[in-house]
C-alpha positions in Angstrom: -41.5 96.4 -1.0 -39.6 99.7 -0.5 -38.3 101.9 -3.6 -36.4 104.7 -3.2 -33.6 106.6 -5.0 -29.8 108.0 -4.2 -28.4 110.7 -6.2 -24.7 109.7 -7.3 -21.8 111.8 -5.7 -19.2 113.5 -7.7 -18.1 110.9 -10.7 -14.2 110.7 -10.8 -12.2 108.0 -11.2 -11.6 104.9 -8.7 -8.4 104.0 -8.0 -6.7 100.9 -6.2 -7.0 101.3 -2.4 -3.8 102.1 -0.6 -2.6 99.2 1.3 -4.7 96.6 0.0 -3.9 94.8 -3.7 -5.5 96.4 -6.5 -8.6 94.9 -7.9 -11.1 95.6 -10.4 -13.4 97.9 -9.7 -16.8 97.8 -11.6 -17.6 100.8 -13.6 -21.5 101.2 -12.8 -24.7 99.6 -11.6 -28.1 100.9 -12.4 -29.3 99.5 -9.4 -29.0 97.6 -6.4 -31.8 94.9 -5.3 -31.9 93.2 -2.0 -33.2 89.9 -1.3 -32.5 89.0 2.2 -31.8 91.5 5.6 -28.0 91.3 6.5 -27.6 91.4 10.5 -26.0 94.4 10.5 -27.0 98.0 9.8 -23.9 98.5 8.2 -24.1 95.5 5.7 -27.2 96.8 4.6 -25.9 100.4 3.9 -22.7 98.8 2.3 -24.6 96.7 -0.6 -25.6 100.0 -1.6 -22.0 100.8 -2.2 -21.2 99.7 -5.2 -24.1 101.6 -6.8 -24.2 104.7 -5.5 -20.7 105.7 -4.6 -17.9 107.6 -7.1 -17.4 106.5 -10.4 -21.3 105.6 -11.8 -20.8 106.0 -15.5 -24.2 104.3 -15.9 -26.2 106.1 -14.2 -24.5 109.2 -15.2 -25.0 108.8 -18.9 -28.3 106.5 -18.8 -29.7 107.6 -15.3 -30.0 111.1 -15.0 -27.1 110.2 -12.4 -29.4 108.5 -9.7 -30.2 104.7 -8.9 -32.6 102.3 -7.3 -32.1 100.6 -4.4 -35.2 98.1 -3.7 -35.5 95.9 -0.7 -37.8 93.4 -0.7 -40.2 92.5 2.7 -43.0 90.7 3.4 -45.8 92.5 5.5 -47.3 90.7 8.7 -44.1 88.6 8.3 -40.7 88.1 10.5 -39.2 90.8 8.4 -40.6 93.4 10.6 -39.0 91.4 13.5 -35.8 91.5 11.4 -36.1 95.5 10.4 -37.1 96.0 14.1 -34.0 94.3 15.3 -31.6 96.2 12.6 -33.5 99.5 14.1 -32.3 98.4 17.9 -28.6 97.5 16.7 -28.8 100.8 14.7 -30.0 103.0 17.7 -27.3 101.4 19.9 -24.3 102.6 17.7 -25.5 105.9 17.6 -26.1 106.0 21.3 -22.2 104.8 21.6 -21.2 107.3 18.8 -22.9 110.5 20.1 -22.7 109.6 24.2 -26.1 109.5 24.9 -27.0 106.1 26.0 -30.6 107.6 27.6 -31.2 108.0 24.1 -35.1 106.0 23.7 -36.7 108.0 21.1 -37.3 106.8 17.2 -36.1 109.3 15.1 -39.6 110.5 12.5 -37.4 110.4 9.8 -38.2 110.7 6.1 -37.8 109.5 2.5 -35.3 111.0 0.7 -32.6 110.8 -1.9 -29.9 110.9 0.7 -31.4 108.3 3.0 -33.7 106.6 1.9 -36.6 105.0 4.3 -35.0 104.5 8.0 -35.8 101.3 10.2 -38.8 102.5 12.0 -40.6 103.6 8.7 -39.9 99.7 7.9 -41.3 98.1 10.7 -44.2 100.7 10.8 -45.1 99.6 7.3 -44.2 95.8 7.6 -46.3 95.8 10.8 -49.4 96.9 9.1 -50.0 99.6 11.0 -48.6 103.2 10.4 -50.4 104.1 13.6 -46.8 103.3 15.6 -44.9 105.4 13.4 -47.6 108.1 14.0 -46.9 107.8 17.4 -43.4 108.0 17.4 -43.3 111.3 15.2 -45.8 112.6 18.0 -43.5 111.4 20.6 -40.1 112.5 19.4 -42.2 116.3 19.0 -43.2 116.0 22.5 -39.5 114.9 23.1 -38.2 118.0 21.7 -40.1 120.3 23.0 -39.6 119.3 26.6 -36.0 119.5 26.6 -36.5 123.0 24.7 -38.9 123.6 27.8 -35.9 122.3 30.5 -33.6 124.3 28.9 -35.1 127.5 29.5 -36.1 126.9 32.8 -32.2 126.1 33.2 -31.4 129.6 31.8 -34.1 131.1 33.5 -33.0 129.8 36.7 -29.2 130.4 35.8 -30.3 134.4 34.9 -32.2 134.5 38.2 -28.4 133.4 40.5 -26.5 136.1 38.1 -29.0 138.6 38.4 -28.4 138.5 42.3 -25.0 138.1 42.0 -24.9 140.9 39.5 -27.4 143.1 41.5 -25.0 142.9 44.6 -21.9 143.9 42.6 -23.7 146.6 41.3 -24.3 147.9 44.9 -20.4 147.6 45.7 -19.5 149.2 42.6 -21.7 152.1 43.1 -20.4 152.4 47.0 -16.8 152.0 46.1 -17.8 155.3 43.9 -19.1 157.0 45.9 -16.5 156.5 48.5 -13.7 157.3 46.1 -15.6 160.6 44.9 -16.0 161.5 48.6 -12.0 161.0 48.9 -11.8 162.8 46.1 -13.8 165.8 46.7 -11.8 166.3 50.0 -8.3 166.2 48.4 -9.6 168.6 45.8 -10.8 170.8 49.1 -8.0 170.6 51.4 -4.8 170.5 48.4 -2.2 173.2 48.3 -0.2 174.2 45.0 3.1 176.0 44.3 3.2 179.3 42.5 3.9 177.0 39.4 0.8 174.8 40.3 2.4 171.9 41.7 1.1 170.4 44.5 2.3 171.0 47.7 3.9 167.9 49.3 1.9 168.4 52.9 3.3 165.0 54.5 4.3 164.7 58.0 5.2 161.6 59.2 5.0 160.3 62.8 8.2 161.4 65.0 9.4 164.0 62.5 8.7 167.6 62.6 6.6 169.3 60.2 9.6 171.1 58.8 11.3 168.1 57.9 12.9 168.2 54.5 11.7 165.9 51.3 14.8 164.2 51.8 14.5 163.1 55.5 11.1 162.2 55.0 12.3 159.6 52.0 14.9 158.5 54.7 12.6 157.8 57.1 10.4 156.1 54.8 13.3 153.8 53.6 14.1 152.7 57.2 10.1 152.0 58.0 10.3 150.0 54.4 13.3 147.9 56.8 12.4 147.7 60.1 8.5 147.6 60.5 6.7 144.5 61.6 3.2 144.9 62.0 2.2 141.3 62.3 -0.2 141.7 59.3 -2.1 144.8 60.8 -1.9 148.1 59.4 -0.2 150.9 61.7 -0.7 154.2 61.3 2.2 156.3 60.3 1.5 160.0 59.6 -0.9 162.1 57.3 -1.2 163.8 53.9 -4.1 166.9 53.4 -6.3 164.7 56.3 -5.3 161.1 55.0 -4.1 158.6 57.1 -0.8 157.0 56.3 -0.6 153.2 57.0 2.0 150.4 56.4 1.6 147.0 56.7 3.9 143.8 57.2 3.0 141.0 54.7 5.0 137.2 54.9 4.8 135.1 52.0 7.3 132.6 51.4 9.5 131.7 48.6 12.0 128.1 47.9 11.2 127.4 51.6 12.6 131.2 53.1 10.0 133.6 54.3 10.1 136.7 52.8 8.8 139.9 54.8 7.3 142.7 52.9 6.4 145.9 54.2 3.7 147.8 52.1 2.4 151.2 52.2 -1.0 152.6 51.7 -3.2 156.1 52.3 -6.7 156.0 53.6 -9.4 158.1 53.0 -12.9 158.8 55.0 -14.0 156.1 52.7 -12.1 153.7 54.4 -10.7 152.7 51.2 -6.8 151.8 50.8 -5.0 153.7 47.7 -1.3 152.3 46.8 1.3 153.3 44.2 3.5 150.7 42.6 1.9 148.5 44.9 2.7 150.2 48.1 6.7 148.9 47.6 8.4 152.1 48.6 11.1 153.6 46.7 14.7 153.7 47.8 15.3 157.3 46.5 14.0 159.5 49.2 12.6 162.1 47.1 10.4 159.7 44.9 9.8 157.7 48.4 8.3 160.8 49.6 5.8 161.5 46.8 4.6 157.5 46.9 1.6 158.9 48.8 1.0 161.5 46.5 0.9 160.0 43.5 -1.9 157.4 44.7 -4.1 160.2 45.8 -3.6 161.2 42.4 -4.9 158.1 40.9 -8.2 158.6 42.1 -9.9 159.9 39.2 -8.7 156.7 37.3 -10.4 154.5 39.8 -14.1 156.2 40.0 -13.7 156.5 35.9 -13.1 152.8 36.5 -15.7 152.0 38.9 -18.6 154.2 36.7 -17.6 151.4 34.2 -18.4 148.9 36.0 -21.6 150.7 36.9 -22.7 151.0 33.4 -22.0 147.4 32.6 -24.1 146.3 35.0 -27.1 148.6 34.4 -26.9 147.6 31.0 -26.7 143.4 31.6 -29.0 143.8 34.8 -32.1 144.4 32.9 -31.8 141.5 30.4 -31.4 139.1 33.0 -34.7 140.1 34.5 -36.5 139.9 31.0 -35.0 136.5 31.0 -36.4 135.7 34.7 -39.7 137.7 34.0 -39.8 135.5 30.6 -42.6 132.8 29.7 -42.0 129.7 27.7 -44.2 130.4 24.6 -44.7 126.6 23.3 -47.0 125.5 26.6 -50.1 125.2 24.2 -48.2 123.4 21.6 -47.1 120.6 24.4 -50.5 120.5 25.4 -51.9 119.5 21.9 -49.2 116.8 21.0 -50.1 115.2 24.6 -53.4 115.7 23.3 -52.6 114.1 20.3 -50.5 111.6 21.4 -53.0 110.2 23.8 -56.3 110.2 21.0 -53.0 107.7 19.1 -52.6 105.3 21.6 -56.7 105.1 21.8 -56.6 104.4 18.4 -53.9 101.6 19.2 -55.6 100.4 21.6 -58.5 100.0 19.6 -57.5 98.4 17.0 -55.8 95.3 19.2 -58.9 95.0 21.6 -61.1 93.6 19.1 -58.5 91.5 17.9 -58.3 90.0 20.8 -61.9 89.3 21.6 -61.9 87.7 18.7 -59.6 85.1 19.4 -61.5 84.3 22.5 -65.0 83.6 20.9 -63.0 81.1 18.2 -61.0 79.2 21.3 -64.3 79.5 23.2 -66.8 78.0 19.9 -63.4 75.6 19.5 -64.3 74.0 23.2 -68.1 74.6 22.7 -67.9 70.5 21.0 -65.9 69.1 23.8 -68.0 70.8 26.3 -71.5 69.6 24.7 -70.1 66.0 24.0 -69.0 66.1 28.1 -72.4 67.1 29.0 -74.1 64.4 26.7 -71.7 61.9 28.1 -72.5 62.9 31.7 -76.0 62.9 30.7 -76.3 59.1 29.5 -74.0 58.1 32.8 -77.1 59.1 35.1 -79.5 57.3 32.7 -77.8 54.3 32.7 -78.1 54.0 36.5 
């Protein structure tokens, strides 16, 4: 027989249900008792109901606000069969309900006043034998701490692919800085300012002369930004303080018409490509003419940028490798509830062998009779003749 106790939730009123008829609803119960198994896990949570949900005024007032449920079994009896098949039905909803249908493990469980005794703590006790329930705590530790084991070799696999991925953006970050501070150590070399400090607008385009004025230079500019077509390749088209000037024809396409675009862009020894609004060229021809200017003048934005990016990774690179150089710490604790586990089903196995012999000796003393009146039988045959 099982005992256990529920503490009663928060007493208020019960009212009709909503959309069914109103009924009478019983004020209290001091208890519940339970004769039979239902065959349904539900059924047998749902005659607890009426005792321990809202509304208890008995055990409130004469209860110290908690009730007995007692279920009665039989041990060594088909009630263990029955407990063991509301476990299985049990197991299966929550397999549906939680989408895990490799789910094969009996939950160790425990007596409390919220659920009470669970189906395998039934069947371990109706069975006689609290060895299997043993066994399934042990079990459902191992359980545990294999998946705890699988996931950190997961992570620690997953670190290892991010820590080479990281490590090789690292190396790209730190040559696209040095490349830009190269590109910019030159410009700050070879740049020419104004009496009022402005820079000196050094461009010379390709088929103009060198004393061609800001505003022929944006004209020119504006009829390269028309004609151009470099078939996707990028053409050279003049110089600024040892930069190379370069424009390049782009398609894309847009409600089924293909739309050319020519963009422009200024190389450094670096061989990296700088752009201002994008490289689409202005159709004023004195801001066209400073287009190349103003991207050179970006630069220290980018290598600010780029030592960013740096940093980052110099600060998440070395937690990855703790995580790849990391050891699982619960090995020996694995290794003692195998240990364990396996001294358990020893003990099982132990306790049916003997069991078993002895049901052979009483089927073999059972024929012993039949065997000795066959033999005396036999016996007097021969005598006779």
């Amino acid at each position: 027989m099982s005992r256990f106790q529920y503490t009663n939730r928060n007493l208020e009123l019960l009212e009709p249900y909503e959309w069914k008829r109103s009924r009478t609803v019983l004020r209290g119960e001091s208890g519940s008792n339970v004769a039979d198994l239902p065959d349904r896990p539900s059924d047998l949570a749902q005659r607890d109901g009426r005792a321990i949900r809202k509304g208890n005024e008995i055990a409130k007032h004469f209860a110290d606000n908690k009730v007995d449920v007692v279920i009665y079994a039989v041990e060594k009896s088909l009630d263990s069969y029955k407990f063991n098949l509301l476990f299985n039905k049990q197991l299966f909803i929550d397999q549906l309900k939680s989408n895990n249908l490799g789910k094969r493990t009996i939950d160790e469980g425990s007596m409390d006043e919220k659920s009470g005794m669970n189906f395998s703590e039934y069947v371990a006790i109706l069975s006689g034998n609290t060895d299997l329930l043993d066994k399934a705590k042990v079990e459902k530790q191992i359980a545990g701490l294999e998946s705890e084991k699988q996931a950190f070799n997961r992570s620690k696999y997953s670190a290892k692919y991010k820590l080479e991925d990281f490590t090789a953006e690292l190396n790209k970050a730190q040559s696209r800085h040095d490349r830009m501070s190269l590109d910019w150590s030159n410009l700050q070399q070879r740049i020419q300012k104004n009496q009022d400090g402005t820079i000196v607008n050094a461009i010379q385009l390709t088929g103009l002369p060198a004393t061609a004025t800001i505003k022929q230079i944006g004209t020119n500019l504006n009829e390269l930004t028309d004609k151009s077509r470099t078939g996707g390749d990028y053409e050279e088209i003049g110089s600024l303080y040892g930069f190379q000037l370069l424009v390049k024809t782009e398609m894309s396409e847009k409600d089924g018409v293909d739309i050319r675009v020519n963009r422009f862009f200024v190389q450094g020894e670096g061989n990296i490509k700088y752009t201002f609004n994008n490289g689409i060229m202005a159709k004023e021809p004195e801001t066209a003419s400073m287009n190349f200017l103003r991207a050179l003048e970006k630069l220290p934005s980018y290598i600010a940028k780029e030592q960013e990016n740096i940093t980052d990774f110099q600060k998440d690179i070395p937690i990855l490798q703790g995580v790849v150089d990391g050891i699982w710490t619960k090995e020996c604790r694995l290794s003692e509830l195998k240990t364990e586990l396996a001294a358990i089903d020893r003990k099982i196995q132990l306790s049916i062998t003997p069991q078993s012999n002895k049901q052979e000796d009483t089927q073999n003393e059972a024929k012993l009779p039949e065997l000795t009146a066959s033999m005396t039988k036999n016996i007097s045959t021969k005598n006779t003749f």
